[in-house]
N, CA and C of each residue as an Amber inpcrd file, in Angstrom:
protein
   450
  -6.6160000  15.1980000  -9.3960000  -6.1640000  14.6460000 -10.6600000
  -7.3550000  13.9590000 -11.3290000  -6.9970000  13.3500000 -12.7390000
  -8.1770000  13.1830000 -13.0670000  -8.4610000  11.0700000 -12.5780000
  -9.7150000  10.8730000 -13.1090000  -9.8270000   9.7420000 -12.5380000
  -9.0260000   8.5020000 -13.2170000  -8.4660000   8.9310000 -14.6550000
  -7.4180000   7.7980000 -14.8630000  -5.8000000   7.8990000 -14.3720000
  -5.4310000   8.9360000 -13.4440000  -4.1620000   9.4110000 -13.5690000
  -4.2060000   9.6130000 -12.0550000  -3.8930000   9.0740000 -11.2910000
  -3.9270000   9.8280000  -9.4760000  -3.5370000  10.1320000  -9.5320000
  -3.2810000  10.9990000  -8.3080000  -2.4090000  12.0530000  -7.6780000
  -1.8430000  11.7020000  -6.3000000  -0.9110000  12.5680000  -6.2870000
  -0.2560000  12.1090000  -4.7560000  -1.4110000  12.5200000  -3.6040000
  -2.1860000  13.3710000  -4.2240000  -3.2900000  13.9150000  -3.1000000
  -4.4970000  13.1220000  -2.8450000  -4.6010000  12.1610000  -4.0760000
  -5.9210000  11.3130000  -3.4880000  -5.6860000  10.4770000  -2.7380000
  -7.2730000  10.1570000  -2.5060000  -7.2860000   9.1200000  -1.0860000
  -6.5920000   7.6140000  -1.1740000  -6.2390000   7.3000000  -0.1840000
  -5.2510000   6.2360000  -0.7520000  -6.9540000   4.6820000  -0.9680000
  -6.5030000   3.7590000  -1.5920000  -7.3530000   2.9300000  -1.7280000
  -7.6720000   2.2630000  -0.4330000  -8.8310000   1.9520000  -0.1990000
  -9.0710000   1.3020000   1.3270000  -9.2130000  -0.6100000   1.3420000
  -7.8620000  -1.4820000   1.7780000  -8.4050000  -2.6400000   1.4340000
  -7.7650000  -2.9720000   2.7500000  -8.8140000  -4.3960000   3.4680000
  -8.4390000  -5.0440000   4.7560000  -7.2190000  -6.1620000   4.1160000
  -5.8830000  -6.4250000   5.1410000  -5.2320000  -7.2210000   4.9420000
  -5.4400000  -8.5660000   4.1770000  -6.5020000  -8.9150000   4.6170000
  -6.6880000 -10.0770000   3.8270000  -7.6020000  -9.7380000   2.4340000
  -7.8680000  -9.0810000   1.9620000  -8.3420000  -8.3720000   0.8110000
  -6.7950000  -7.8880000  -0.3300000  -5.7680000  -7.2860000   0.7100000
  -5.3220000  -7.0350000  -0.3290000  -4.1090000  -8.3210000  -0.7000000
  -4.1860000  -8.8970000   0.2740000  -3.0190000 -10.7370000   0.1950000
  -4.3720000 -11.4010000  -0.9080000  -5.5710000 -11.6510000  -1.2410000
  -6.1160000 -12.0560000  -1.9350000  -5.9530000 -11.5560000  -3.2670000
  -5.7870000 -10.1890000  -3.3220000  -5.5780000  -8.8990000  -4.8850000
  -4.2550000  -9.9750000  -5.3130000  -3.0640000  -9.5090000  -4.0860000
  -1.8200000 -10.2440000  -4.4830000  -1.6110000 -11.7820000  -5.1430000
  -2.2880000 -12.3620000  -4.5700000  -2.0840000 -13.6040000  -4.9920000
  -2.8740000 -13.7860000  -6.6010000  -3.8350000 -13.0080000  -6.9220000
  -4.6000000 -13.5170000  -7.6910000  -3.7960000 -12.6870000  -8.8850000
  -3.2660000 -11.6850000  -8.5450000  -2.1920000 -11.2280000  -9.7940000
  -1.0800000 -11.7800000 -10.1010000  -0.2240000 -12.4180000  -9.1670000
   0.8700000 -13.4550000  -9.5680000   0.4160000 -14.8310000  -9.8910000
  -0.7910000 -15.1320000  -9.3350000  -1.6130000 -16.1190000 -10.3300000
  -1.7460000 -16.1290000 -11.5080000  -2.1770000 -14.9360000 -11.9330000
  -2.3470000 -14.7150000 -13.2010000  -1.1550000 -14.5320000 -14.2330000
  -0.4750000 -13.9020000 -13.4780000   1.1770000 -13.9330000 -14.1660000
   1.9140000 -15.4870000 -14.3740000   1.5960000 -16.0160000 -13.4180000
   2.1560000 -17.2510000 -13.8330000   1.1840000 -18.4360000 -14.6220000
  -0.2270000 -17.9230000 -14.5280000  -1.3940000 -19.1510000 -15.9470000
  -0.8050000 -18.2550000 -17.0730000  -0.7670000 -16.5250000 -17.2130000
   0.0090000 -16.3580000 -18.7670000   1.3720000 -17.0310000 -19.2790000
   1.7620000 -17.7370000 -18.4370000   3.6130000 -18.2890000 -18.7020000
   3.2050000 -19.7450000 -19.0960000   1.9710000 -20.6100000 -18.3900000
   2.0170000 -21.9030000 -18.0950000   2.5390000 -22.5430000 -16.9580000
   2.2690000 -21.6740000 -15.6990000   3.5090000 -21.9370000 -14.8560000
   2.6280000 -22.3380000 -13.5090000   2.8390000 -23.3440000 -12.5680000
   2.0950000 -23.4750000 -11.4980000   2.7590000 -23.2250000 -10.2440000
   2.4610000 -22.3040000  -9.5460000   3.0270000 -22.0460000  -8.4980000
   3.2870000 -22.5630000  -7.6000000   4.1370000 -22.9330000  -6.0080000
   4.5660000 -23.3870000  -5.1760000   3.6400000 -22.9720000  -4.1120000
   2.3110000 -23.3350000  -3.3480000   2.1230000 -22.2240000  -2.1900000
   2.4930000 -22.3460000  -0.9920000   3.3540000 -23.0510000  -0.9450000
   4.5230000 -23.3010000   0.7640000   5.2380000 -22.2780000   0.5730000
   5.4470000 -21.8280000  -0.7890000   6.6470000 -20.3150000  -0.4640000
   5.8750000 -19.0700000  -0.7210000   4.6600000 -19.3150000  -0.8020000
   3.5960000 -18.0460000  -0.2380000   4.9130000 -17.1780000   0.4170000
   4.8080000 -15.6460000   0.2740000   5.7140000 -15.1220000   1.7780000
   4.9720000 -13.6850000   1.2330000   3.5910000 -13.4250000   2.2430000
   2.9190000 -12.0840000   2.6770000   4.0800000 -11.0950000   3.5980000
   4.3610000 -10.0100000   2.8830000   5.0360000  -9.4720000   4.2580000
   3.8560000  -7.5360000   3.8620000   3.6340000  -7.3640000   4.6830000
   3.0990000  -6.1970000   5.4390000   3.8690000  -4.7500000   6.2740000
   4.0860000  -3.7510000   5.7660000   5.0390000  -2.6260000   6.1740000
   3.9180000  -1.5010000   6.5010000   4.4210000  -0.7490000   7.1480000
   3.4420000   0.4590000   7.3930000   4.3270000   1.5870000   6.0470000
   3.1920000   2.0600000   5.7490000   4.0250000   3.1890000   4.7810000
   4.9660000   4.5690000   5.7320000   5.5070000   4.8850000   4.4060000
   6.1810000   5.9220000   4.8900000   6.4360000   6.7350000   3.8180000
   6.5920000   8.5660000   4.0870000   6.2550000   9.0920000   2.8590000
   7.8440000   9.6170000   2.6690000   7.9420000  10.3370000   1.2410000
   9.0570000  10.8300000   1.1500000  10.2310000  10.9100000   1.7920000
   9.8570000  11.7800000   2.8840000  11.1300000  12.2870000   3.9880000
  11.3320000  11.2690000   4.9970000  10.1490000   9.8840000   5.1370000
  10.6300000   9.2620000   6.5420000   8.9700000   9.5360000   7.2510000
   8.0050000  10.4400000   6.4570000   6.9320000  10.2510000   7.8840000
   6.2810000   9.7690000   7.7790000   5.3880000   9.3990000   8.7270000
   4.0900000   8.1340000   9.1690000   2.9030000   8.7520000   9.5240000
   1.9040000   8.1870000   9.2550000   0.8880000   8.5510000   9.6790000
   0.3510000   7.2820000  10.5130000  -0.2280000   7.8700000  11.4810000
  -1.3960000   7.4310000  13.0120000  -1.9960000   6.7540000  12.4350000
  -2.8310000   6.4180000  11.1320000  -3.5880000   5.6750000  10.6250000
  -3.8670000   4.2280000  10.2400000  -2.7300000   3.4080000  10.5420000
  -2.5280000   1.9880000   9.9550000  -2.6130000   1.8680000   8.6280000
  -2.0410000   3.0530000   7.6530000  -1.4950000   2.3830000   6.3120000
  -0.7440000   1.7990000   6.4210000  -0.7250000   0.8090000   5.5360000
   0.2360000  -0.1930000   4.7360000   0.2650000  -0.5490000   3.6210000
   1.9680000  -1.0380000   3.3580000   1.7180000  -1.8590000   1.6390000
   2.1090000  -2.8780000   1.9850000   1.7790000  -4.0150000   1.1160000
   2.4140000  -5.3120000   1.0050000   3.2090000  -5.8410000   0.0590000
   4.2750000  -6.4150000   0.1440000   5.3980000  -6.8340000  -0.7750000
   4.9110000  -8.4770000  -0.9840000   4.3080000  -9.1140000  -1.7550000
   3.8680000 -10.5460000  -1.7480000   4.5660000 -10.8600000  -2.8120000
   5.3580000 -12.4220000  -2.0600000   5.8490000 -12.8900000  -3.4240000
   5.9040000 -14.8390000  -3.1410000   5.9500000 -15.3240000  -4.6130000
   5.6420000 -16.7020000  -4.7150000   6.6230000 -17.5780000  -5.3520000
   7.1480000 -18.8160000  -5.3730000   8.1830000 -19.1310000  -5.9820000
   6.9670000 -20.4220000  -7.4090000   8.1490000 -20.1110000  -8.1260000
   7.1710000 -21.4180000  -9.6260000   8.6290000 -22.0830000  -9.9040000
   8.6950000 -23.7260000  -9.7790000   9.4220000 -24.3930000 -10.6830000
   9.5420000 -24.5060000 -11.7960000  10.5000000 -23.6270000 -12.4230000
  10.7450000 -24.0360000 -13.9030000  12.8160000 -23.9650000 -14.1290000
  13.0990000 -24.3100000 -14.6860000  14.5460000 -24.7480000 -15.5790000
  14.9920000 -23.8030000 -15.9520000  16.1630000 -23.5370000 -15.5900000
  17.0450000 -22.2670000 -15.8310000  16.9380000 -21.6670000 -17.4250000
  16.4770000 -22.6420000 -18.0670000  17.0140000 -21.9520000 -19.3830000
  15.8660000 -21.9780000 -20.2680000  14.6960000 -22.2340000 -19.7580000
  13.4900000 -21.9030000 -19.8570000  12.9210000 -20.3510000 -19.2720000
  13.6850000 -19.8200000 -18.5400000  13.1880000 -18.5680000 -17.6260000
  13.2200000 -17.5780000 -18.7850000  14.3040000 -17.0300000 -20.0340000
  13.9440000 -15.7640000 -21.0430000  12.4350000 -16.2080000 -21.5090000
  12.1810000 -17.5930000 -21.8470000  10.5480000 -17.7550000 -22.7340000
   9.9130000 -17.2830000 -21.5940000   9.7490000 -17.8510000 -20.6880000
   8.8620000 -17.4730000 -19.4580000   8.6420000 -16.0270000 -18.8690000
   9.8930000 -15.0360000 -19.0660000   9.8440000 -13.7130000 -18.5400000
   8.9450000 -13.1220000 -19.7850000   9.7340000 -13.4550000 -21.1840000
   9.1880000 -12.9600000 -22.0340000   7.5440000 -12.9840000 -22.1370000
   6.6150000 -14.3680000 -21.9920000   5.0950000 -14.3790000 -21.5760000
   4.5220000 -13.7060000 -21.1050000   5.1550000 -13.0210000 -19.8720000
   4.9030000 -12.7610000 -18.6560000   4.9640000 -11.2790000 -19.1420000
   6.0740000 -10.4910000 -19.6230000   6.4650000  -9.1720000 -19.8060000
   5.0590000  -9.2920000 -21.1950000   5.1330000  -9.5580000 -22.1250000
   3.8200000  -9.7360000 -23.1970000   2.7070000  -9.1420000 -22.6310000
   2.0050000  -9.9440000 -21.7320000   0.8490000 -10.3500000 -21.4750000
   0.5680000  -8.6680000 -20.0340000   1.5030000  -8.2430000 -19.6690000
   1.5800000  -7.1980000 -19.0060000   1.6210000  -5.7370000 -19.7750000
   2.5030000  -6.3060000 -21.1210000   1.9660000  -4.9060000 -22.0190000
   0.6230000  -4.6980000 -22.2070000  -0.1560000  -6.4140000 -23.1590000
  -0.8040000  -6.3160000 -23.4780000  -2.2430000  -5.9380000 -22.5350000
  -1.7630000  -5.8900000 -21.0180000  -2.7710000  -5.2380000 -19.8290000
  -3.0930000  -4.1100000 -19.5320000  -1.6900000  -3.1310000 -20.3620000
  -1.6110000  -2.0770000 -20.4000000  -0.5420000  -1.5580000 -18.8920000
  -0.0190000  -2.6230000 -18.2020000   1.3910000  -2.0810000 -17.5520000
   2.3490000  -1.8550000 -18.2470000   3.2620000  -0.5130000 -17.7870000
   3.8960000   0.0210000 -17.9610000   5.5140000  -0.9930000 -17.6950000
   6.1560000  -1.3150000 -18.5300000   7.3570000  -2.1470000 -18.3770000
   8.8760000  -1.3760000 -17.9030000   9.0890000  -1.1600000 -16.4500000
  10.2720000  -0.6590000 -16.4030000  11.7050000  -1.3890000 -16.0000000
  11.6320000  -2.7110000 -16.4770000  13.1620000  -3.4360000 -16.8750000
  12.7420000  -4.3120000 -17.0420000  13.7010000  -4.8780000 -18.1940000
  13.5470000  -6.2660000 -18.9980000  14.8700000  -6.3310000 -19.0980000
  14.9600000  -7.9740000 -19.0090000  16.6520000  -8.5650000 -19.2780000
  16.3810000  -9.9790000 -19.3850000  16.8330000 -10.3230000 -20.0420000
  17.1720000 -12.1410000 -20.5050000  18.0050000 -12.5570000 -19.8530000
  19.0280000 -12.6670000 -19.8500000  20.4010000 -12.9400000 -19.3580000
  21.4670000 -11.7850000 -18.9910000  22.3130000 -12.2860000 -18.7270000
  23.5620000 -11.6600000 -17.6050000  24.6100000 -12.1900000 -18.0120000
  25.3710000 -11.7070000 -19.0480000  26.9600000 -12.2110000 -19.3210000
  26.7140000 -13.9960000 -19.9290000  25.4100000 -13.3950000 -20.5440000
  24.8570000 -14.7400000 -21.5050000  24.5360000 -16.2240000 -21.0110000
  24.4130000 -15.9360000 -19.3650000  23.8090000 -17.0050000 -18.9330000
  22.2280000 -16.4930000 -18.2370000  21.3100000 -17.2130000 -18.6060000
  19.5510000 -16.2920000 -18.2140000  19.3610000 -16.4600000 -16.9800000
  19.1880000 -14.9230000 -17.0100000  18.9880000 -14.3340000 -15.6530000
  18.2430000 -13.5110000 -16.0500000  16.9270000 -13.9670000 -16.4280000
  16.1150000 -13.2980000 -16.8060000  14.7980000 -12.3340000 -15.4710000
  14.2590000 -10.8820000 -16.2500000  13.7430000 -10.1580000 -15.2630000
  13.0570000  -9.6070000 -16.1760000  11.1720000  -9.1180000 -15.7530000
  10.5720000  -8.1460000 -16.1730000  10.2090000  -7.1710000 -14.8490000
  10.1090000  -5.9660000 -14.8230000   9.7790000  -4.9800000 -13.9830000
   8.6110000  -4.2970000 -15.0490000   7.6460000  -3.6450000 -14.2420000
   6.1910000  -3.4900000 -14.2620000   5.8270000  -2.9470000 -13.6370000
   5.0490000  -1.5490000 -13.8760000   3.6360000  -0.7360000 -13.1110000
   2.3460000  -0.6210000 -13.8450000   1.0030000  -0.8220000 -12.6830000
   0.2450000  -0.2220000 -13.2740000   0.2470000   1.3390000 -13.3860000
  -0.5570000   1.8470000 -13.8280000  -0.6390000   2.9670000 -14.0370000
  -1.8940000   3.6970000 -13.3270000  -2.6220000   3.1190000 -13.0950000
  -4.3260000   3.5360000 -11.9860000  -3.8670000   3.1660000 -10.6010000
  -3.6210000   1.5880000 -10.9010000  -3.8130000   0.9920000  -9.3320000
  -2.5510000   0.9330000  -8.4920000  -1.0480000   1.5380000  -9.6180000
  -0.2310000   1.9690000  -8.8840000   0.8270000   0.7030000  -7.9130000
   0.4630000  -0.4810000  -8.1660000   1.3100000  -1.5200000  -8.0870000
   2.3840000  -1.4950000  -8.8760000   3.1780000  -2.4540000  -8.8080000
   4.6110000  -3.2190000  -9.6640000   4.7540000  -4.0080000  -9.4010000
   4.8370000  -5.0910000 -10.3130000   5.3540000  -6.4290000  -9.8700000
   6.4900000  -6.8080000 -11.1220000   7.2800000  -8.0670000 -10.3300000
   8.2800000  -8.2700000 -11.1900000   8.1540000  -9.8360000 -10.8990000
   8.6280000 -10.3190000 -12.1880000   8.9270000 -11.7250000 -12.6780000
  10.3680000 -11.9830000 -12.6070000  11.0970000 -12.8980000 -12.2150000
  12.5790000 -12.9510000 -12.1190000  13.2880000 -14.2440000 -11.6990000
  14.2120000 -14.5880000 -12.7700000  14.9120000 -15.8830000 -11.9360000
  15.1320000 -15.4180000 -10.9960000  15.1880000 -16.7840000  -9.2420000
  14.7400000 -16.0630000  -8.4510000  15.2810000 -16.2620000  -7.0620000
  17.0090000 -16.3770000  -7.7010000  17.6430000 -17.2190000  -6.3690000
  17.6810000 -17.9410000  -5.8250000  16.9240000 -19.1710000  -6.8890000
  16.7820000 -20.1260000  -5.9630000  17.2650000 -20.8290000  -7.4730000
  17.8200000 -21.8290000  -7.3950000  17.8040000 -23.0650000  -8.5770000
  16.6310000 -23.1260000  -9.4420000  17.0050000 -23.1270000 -10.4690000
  15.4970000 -23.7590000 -11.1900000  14.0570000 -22.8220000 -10.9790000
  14.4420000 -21.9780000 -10.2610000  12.7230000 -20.9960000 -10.2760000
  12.6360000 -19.7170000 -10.2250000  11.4870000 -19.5300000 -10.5580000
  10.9790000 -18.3010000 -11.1750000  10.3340000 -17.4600000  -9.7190000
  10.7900000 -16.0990000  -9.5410000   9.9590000 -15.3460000  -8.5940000
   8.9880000 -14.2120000  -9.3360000   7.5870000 -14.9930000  -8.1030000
   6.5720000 -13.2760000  -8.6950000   6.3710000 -12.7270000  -7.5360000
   6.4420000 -11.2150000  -8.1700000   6.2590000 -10.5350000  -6.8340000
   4.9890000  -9.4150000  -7.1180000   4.8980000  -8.6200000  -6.3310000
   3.5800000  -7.9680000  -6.1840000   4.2240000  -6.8810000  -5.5720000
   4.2580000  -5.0870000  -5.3360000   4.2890000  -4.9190000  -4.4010000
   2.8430000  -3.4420000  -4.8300000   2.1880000  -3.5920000  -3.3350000
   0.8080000  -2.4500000  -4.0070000   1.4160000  -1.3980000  -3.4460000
   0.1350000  -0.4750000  -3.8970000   0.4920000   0.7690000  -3.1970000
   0.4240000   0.8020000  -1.7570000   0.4310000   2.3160000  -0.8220000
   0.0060000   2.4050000   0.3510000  -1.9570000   2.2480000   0.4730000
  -2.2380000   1.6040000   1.1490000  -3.4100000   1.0660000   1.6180000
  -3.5770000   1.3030000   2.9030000  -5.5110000   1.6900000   2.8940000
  -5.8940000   2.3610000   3.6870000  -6.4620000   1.2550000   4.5860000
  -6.9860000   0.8840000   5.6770000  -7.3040000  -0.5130000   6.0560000
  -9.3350000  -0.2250000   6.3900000 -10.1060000  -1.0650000   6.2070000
 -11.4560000  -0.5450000   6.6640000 -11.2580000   0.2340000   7.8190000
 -12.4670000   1.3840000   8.1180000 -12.7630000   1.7420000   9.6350000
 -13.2730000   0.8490000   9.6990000 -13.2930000   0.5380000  11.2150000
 -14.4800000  -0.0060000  12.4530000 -15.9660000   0.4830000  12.3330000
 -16.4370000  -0.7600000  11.9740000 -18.0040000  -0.2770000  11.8420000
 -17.8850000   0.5190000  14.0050000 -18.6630000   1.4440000  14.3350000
 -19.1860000   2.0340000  15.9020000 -20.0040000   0.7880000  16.4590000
């Protein structure tokens, strides 16, 4: 494929665990300085999966993706301005927006959903089950981990 558009056939990106929990954090960072929003990092929560393709199979290799997500204090009825920032500032990055919602039977329950389009992440912004706060999440693609230098 070409180099702005992957393919299911290219190589998957190669990043060590703590390389790609650093990518993660520094993108829901950023999602939450476009809102005004300061994050919580006691509810840090890295979680790590081995991939799996279509049908269920695995490869021998130690791919993985990571699902990272962070909690931000803000006020229930502050969360549509806040998704809305957040969904903005992701167009204006050039992610692809696949759900937006303010509210739910007119009380905000607000949500943006998001892909890049190169690097093949999504993350979503979302009141976030918890009282009063906002969840960001991250999740990347499948990742390749360094070889072992011999």
């Amino acid at each position: 494929m070409s180099a702005t558009t992957p393919g299911k056939d290219d190589p998957l990106p190669v990043k060590s665990k703590a390389e790609a929990q650093a990518w993660a954090q520094q993108i829901t960072q950023h999602m939450a300085d476009s809102a005004g929003l300061r994050t919580d990092p006691s509810t840090a929560n890295p979680f790590f999966n081995h991939c799996t393709g279509k049908n269920g199979e695995s490869a021998p290799d130690d791919r993985y993706y990571l699902m990272y997500s962070i909690f931000s204090a803000v006020p229930l009825a502050q969360h549509p301005e806040v998704i809305r920032k957040i969904r903005d500032m992701l167009q204006k990055e050039g992610l692809s927006i696949k759900g937006y919602r303010e509210a739910i039977d007119d009380k905000p329950d607000a949500l943006v959903d998001a892909s890049h389009p190169t690097s093949r992440y999504f993350v979503t912004a979302s009141t976030g089950g918890r009282e009063n706060t906002i969840l960001l999440q991250i999740i990347t693609p499948c990742l390749m981990p360094p070889t072992e230098a011999s």
